[in-house]
Backbone bond lengths (Angstrom), bond angles and torsions (degrees), N, CA, C in turn:
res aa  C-N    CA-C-N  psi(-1)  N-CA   C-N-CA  omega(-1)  CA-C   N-CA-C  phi
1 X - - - 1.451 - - 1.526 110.25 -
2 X 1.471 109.52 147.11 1.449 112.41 176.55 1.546 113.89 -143.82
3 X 1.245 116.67 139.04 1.135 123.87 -176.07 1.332 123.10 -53.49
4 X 1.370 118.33 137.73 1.673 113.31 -157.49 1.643 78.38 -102.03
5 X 1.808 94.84 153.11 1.533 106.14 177.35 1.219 115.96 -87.23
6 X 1.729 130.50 -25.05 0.796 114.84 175.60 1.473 135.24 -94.09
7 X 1.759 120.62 -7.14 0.964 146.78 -172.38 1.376 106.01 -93.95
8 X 1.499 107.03 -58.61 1.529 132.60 -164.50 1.410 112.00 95.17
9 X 1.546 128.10 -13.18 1.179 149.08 169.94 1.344 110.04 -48.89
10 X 1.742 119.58 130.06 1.654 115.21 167.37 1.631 102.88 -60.33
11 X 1.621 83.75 150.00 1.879 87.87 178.76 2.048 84.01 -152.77
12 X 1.234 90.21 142.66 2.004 93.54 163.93 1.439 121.33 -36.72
13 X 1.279 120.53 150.30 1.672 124.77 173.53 1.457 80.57 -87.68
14 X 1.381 111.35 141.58 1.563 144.67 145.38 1.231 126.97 -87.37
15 X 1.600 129.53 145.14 1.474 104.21 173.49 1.481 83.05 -129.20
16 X 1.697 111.65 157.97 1.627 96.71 148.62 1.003 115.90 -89.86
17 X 1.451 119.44 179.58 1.790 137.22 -143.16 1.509 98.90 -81.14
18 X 1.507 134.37 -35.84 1.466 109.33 152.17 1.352 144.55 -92.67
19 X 1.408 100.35 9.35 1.729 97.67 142.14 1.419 127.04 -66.57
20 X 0.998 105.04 -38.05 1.726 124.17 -155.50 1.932 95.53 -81.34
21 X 1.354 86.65 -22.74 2.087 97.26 174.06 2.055 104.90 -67.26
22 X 2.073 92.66 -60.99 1.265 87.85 -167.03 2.081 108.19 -73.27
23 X 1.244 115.10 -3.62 1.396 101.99 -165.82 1.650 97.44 -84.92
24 X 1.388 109.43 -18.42 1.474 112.61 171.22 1.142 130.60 -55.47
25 X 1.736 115.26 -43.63 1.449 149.90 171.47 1.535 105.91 -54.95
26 X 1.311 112.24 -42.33 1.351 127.22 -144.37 1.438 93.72 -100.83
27 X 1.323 116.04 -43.05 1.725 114.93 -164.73 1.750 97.14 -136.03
28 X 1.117 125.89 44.10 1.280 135.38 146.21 1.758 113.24 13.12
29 X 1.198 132.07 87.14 1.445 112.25 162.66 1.582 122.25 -57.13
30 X 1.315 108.93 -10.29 1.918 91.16 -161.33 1.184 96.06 -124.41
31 X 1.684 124.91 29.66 0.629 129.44 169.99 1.918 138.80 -116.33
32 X 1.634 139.70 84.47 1.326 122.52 -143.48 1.894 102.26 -59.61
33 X 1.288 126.49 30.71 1.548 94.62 172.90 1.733 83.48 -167.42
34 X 1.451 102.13 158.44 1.482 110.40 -170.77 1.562 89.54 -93.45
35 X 1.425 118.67 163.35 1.473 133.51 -153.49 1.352 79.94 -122.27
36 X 0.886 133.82 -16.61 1.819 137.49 -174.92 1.587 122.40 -114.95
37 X 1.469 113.76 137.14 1.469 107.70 169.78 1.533 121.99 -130.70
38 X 1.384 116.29 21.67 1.090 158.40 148.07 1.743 146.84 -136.55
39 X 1.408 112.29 98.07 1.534 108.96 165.44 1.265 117.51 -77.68
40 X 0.995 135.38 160.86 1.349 141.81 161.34 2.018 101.59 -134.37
41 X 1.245 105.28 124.49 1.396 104.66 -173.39 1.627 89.97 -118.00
42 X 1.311 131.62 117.20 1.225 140.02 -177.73 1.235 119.48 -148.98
43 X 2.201 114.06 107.65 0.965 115.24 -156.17 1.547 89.71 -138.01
44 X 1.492 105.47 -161.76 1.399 111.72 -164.15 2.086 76.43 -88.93
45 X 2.286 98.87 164.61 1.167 93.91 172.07 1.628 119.55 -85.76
46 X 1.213 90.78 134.45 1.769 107.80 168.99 1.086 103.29 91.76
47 X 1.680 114.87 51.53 1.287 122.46 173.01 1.831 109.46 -107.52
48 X 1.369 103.13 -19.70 1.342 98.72 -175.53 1.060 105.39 142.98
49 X 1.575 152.24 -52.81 1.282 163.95 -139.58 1.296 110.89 -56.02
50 X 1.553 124.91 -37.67 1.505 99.28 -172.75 1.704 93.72 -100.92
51 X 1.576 131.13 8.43 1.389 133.09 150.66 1.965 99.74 -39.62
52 X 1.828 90.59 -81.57 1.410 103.60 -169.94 1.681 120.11 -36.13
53 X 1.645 98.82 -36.04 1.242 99.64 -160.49 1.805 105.60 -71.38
54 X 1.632 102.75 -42.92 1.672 106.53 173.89 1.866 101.79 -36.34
55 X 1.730 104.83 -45.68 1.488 101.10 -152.07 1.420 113.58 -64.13
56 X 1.534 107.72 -28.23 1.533 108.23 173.78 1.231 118.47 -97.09
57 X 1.485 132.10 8.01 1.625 129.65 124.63 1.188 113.88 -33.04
58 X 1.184 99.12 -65.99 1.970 97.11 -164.69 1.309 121.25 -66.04
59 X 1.575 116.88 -35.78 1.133 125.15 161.04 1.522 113.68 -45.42
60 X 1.353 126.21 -62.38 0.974 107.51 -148.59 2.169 99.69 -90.79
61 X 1.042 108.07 -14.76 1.330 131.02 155.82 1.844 106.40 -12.19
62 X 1.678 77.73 -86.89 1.344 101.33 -162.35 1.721 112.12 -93.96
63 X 1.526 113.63 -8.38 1.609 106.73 -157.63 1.839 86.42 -112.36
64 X 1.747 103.74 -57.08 1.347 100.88 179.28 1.440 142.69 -89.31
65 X 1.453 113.62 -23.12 1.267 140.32 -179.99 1.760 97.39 -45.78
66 X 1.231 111.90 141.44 1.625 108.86 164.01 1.550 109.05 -98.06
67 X 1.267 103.67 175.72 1.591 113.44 -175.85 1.149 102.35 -55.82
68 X 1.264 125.12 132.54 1.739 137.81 156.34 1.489 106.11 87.05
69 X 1.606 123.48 19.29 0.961 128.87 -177.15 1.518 118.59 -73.05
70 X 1.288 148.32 139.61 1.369 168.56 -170.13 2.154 110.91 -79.15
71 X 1.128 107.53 98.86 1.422 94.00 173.99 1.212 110.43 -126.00
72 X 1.711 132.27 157.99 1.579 115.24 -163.59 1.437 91.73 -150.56
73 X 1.340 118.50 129.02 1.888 110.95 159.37 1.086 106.91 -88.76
74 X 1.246 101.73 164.50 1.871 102.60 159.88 1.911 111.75 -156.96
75 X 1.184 112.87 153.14 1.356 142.03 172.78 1.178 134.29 -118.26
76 X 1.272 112.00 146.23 1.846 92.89 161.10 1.381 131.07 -70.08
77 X 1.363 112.29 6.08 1.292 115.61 162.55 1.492 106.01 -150.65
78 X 1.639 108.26 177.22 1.681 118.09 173.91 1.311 104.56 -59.26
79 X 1.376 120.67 -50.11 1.579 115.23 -162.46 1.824 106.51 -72.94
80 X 1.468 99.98 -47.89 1.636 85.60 165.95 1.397 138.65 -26.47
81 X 1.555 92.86 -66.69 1.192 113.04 -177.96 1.795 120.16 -59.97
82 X 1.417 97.49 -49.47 1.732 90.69 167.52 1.617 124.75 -67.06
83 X 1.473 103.55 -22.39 1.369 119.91 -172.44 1.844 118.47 -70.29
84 X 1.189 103.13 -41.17 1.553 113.39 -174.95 1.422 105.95 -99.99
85 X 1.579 114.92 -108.04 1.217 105.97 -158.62 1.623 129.66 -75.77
86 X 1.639 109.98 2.30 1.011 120.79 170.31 1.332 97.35 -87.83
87 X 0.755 140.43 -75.54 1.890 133.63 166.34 1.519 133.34 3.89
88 X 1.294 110.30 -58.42 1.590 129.04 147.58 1.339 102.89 -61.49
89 X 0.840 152.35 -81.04 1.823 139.78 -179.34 1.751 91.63 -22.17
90 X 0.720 110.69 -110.80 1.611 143.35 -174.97 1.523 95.66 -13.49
91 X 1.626 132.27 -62.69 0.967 131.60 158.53 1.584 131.26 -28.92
92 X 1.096 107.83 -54.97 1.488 128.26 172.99 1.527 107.63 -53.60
93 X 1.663 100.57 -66.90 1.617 103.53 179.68 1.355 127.24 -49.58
94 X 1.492 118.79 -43.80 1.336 123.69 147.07 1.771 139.56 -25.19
95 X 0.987 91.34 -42.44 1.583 108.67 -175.44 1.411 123.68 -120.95
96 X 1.502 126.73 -7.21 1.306 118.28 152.29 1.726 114.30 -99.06
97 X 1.197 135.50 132.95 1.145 163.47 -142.35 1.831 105.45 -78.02
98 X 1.299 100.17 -41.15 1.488 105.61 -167.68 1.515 80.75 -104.56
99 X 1.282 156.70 -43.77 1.298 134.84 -164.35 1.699 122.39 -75.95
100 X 1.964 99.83 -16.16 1.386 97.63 178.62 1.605 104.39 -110.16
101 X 0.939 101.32 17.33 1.829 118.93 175.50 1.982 113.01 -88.90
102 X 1.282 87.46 -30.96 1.782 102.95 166.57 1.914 111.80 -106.93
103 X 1.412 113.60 9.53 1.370 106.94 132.41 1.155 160.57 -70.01
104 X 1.266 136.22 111.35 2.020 115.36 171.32 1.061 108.81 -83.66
105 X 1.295 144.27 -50.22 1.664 137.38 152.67 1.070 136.53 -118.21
106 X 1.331 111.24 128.89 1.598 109.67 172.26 1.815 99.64 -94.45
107 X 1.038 113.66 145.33 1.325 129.26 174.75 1.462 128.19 -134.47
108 X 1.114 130.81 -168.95 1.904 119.56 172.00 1.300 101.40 -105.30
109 X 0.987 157.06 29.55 1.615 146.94 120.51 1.769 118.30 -148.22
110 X 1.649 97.94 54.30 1.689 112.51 174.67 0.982 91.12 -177.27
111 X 1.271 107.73 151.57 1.759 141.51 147.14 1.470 109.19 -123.38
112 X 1.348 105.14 116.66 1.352 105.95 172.21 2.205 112.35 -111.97
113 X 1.050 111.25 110.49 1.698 120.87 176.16 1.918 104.91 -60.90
114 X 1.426 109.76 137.30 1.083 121.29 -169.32 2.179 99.96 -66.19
115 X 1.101 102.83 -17.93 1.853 99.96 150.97 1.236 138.34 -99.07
116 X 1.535 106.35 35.76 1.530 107.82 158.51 1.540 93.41 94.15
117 X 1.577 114.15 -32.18 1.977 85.07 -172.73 1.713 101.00 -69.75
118 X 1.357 100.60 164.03 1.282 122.91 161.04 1.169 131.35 -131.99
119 X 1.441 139.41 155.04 1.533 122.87 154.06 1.233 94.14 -134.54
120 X 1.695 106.01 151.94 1.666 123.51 163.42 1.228 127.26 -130.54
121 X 0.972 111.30 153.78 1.505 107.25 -174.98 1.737 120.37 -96.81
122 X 1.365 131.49 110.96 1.376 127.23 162.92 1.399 119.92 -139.46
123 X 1.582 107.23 175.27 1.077 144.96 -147.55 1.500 82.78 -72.43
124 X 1.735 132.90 122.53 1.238 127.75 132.17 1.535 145.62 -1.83
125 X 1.224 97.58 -62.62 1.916 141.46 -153.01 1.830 73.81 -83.64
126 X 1.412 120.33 -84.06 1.167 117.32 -129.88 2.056 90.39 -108.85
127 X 1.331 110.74 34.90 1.791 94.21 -163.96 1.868 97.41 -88.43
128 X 1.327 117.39 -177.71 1.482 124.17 -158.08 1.585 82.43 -150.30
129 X 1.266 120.34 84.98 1.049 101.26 155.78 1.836 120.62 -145.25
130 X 1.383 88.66 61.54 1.649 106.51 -173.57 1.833 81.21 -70.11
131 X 1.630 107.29 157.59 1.028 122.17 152.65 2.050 104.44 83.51
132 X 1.387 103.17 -3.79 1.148 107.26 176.46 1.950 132.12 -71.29
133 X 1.266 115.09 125.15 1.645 86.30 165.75 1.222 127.66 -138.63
134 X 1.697 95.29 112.30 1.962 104.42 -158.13 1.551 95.57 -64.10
135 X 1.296 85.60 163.35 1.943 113.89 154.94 1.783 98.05 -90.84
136 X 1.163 120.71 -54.64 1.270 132.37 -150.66 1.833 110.61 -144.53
137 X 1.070 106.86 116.88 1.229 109.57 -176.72 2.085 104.65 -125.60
138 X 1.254 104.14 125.15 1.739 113.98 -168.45 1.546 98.17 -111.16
139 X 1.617 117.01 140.08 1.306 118.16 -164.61 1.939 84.58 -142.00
140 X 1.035 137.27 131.40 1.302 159.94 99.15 1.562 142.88 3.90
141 X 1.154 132.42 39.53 1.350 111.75 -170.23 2.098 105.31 90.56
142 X 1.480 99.79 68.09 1.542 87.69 -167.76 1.448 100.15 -89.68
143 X 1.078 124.66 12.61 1.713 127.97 -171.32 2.161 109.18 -69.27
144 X 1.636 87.06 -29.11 1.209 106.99 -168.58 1.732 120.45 -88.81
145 X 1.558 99.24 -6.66 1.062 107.97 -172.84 1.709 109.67 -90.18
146 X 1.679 115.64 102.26 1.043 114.78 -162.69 2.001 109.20 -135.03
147 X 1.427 103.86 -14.32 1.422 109.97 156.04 1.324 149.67 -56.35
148 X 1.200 155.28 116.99 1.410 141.32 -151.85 1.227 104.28 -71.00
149 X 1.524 133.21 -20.58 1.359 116.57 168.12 1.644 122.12 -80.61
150 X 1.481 121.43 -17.87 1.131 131.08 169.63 1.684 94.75 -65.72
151 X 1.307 132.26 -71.62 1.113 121.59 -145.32 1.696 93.43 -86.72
152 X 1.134 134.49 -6.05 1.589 135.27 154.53 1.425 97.02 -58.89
153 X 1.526 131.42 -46.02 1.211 120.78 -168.80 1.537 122.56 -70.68
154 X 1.562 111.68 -24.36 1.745 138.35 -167.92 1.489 91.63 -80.15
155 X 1.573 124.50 -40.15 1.330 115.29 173.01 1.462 135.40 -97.42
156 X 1.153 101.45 20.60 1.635 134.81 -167.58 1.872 87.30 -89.92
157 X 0.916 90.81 -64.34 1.718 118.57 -154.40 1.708 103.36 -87.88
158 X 0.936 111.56 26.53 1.700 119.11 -179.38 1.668 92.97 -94.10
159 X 1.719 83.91 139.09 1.741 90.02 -165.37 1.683 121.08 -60.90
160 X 1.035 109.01 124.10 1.542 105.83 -169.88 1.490 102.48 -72.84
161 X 1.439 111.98 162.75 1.317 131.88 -169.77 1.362 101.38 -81.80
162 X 1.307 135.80 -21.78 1.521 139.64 -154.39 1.768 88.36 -107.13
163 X 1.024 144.91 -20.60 1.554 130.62 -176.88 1.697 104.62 -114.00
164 X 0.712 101.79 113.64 1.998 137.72 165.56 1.715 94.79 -40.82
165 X 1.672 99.12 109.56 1.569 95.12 166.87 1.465 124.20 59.43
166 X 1.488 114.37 36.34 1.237 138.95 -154.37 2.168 79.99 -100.17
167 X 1.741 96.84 143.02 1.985 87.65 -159.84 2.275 71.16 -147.03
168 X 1.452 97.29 141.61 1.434 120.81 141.41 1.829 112.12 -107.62
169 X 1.390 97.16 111.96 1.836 109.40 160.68 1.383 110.20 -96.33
170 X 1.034 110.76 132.26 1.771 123.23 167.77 1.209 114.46 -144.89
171 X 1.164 105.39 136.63 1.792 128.80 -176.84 1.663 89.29 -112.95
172 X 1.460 87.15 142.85 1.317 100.07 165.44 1.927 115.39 164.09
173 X 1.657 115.02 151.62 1.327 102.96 179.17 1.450 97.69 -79.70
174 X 1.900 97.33 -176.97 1.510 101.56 168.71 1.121 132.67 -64.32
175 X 0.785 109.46 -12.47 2.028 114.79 -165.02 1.524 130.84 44.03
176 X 0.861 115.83 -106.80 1.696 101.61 -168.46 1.398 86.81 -154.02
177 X 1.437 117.77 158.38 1.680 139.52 -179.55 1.700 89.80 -86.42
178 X 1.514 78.38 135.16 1.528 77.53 172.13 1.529 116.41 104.72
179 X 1.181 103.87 -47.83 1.986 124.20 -170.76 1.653 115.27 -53.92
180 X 1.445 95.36 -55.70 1.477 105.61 -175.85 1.370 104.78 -148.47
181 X 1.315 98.30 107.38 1.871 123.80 -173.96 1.737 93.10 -60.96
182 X 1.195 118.66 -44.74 1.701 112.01 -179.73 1.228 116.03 -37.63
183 X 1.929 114.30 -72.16 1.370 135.26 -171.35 1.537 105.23 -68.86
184 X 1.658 127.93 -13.72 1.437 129.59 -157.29 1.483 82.43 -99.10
185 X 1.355 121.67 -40.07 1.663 117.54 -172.62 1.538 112.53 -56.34
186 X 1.989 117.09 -41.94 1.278 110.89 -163.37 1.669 111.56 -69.86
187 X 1.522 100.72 -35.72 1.407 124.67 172.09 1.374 123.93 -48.48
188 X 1.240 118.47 -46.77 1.318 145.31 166.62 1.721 103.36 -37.52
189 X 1.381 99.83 -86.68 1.592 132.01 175.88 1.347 87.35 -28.33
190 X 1.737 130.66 -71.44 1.548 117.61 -157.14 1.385 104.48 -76.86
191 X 1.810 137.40 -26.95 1.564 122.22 -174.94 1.985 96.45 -65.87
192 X 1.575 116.30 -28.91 1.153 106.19 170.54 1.220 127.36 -58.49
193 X 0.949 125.00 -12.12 1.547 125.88 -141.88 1.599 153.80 35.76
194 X 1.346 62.04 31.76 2.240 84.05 176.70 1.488 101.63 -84.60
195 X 1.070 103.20 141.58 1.478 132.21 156.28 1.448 140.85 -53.90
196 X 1.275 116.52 81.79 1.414 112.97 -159.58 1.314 112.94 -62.76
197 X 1.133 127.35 -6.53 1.828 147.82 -169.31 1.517 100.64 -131.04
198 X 1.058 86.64 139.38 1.948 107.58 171.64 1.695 109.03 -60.77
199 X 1.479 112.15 -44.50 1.171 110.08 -171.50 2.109 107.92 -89.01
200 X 1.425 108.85 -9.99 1.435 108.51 156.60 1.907 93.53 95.65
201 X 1.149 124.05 171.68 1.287 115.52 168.57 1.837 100.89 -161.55
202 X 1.121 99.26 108.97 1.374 107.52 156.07 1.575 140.63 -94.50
203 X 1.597 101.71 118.74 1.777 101.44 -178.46 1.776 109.80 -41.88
204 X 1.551 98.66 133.87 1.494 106.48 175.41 1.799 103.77 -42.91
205 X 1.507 120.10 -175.67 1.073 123.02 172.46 1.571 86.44 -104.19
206 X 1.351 127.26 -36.37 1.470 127.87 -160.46 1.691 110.93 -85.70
207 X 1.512 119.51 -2.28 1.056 115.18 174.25 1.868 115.12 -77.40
208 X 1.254 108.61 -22.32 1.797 110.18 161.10 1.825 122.76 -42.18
209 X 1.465 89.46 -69.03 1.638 90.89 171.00 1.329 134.40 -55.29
210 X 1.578 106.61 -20.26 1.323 123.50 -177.60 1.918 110.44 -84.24
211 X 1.589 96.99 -18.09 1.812 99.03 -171.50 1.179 78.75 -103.97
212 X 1.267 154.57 -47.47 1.961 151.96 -121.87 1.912 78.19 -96.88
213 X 1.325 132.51 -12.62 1.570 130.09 -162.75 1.155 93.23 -89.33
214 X 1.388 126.22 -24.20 1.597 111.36 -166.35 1.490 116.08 -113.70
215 X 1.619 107.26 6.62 1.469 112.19 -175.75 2.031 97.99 -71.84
């Protein structure tokens, strides 16, 4: 559930029909391991993205995460970070019945599940998380991430080899050339046309008709 803007009332997350294509691609039900260890969801602003992005927190939170699993947001700041996509988590958990029923605490920057997973929410710039090993790590607006402790933190949190289906999600617009050598590198790599995956990934042909439906 997500807070409606104009009501303020919970109402269902929606996707349109080519999101709901790539989140399929991306998070596979029939499948035991994600084919991906990076999303990047990058749309125009105030299209939805750090909505979606909360939604596949929680998903993978509560549906995929294994017991005692590690989850982390991050922002360029504390309030960001508790503010957005940890927010929708937290929101959600609150108000659906069976998702805060497999809580032991909800708090203002954690949720911890009565099996050991957790997620928390912090600050980019200033986070501590040497020695960590996510399942799922959520990033915010990576255009902005231009500090050596932010991008100390982006390589902190690179999926370790020892956790199964271990995923970085990030929402975020393009930003500007130049801004953030991190987000300018992934960008880079795809106007090149390199392959960020061994096995390569090509946009459906059928995902057009599915976005050209909602103009």
């Amino acid at each position: 559930l997500v807070r409606d803007g104009d009501t303020g009332k919970p109402v269902p997350f929606i996707v349109f029909p080519w999101i709901a294509r790539i989140l399929q691609d991306v998070l596979p039900e029939n499948l035991d391991h994600l084919p991906y260890s990076l999303a990047v969801l990058s749309t125009l602003k105030k299209s939805g993205k750090t909505s979606l992005n909360g939604a596949i927190a929680a998903y993978l939170l509560f549906e995929r995460g294994p017991a005692g699993s590690e989850h982390y947001v991050f922002a360029n700041s504390q309030d960001q970070s508790v503010g957005r996509v940890f927010a929708m988590v937290k929101y959600a958990a609150e108000r659906n019945q069976r998702m805060r029923e497999a809580c032991e605490s909800i708090q203002g920057t954690s949720i911890r599940l009565r099996n050991g997973t957790f997620i928390a929410a912090q600050a980019a710039v200033n986070a501590n998380v040497a020695g960590a090993n996510p399942f799922a790590s959520y990033y915010t607006e990576l255009w902005g991430y231009v500090h050596e402790n932010e991008l100390r933190t982006w390589d902190e949190m690179t999926p370790p080899p020892t956790v199964v289906n271990s995923i970085r999600v990030v929402d975020t617009y393009a930003g500007y050339e130049g801004e953030s050598t991190l987000l300018n590198g992934i960008e880079d790599r795809l106007r090149a046309g390199r392959r960020l995956y061994q096995d390569g990934y090509t946009l459906p042909a059928e995902y057009l008709p599915l976005a050209e439906a909602q103009i």
